[in-house]
N, C-alpha and C positions, 0 to 999 in steps of 0.2 A: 290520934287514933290511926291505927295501920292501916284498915279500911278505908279512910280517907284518901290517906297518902296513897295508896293503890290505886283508887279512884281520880284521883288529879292528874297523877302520873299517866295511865291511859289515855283520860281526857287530852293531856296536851297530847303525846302521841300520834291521837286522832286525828287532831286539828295539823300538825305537824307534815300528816302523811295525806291530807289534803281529804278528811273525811272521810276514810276506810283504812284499817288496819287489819292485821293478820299478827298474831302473838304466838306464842308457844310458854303455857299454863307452867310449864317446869324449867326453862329458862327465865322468865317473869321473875319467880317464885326466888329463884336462885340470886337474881339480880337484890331483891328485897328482901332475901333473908329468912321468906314465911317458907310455907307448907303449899304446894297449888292449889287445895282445897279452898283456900283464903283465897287464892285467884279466882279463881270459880262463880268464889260467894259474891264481891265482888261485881264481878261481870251477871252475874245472874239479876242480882238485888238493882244494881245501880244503872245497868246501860239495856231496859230496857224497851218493848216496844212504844208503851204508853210516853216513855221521853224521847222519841222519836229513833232509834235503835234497832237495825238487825245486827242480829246474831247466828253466824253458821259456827258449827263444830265439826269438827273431824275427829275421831277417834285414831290412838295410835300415835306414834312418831311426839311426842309428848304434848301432845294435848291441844294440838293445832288450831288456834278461835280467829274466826274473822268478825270486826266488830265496824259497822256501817252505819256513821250517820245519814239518818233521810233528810235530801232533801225539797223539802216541801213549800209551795205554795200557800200562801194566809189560809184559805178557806179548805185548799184540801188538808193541810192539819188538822182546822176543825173537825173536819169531817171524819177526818182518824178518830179526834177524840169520842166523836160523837158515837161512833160506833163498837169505841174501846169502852166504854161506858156500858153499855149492854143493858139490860133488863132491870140489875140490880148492884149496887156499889155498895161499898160502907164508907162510913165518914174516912177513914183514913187514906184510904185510896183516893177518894176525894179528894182528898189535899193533899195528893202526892200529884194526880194529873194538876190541880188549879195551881200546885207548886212550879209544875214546866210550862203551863202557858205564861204566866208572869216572868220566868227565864227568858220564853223566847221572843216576849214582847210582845204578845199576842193578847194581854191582859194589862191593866198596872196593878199599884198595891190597892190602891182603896178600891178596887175593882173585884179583886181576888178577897181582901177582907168582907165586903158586903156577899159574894158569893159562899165563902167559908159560913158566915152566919146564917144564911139560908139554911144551908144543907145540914146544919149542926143538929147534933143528937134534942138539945133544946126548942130547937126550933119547929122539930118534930114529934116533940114530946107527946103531943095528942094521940098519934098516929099509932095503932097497936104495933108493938116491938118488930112482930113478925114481917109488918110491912112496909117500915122504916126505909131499907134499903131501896127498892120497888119505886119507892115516894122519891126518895133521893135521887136515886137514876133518871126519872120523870124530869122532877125539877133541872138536873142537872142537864141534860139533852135538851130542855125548851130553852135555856139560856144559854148553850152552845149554839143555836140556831138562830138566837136572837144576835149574838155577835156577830154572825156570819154577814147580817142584813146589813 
């Protein structure tokens, strides 16, 4: 999928240019044959803050992005997450953050899987739809905090 290769492609970049890059969306674009818009999506979708990720943009001069891995300490991560999390989450975001703490080793599998079933639509079932999310986020901040310890 082109998406991917887009995304790999940055990724080594990144790593490449010792954890911060600067691209230009219409040379990218040119180099892989898309449209920049597919750059874009890309960098929007995939690199960002919840997988640890700043993103500047420049407008003009075609399309000027700077893309910054954080580097963070074990607990201040958490603490990222904790407060990426906020009030209310849905299951999928859920498991896109519990998908990067098991990236960055900050989880294992059967860690992230016993988490996942927590938070799942199932496991909530009880809980009126409207306050599912709410419940989630709860749960999900009291075991961000429990790692921390």
């Amino acid at each position: 999928m082109l998406t991917d290769t887009i995304a790999k492609l940055i990724e080594e970049m990144i790593s490449e240019a010792g954890g911060s890059l600067e691209l230009q969306r219409n040379d990218m674009a040119a180099r892989l044959g898309c449209v920049p818009s597919q750059i874009s999506y890309v960098i929007t979708s995939r690199f960002t803050p919840e997988r640890g990720y700043v993103i500047e943009s420049r407008r003009g001069g075609g399309g000027c992005i700077r893309i910054v891995k954080k580097q963070m300490q074990r607990d201040e991560y958490l603490m990222h997450f904790f407060y990426a999390i906020g009030d209310a989450i849905d299951e999928r975001s859920a498991e896109a953050y519990l998908s990067n703490l098991l990236e960055n080793g900050l989880i294992n599998l059967r860690e992230k899987n016993m988490i996942t079933a927590a938070l799942s639509g199932s496991a909530l079932s009880d809980v009126l739809p409207e306050f599912r999310n709410n419940i989630r986020a709860q749960i999900f901040r009291h075991i961000i905090l429990s790692i921390m310890s």
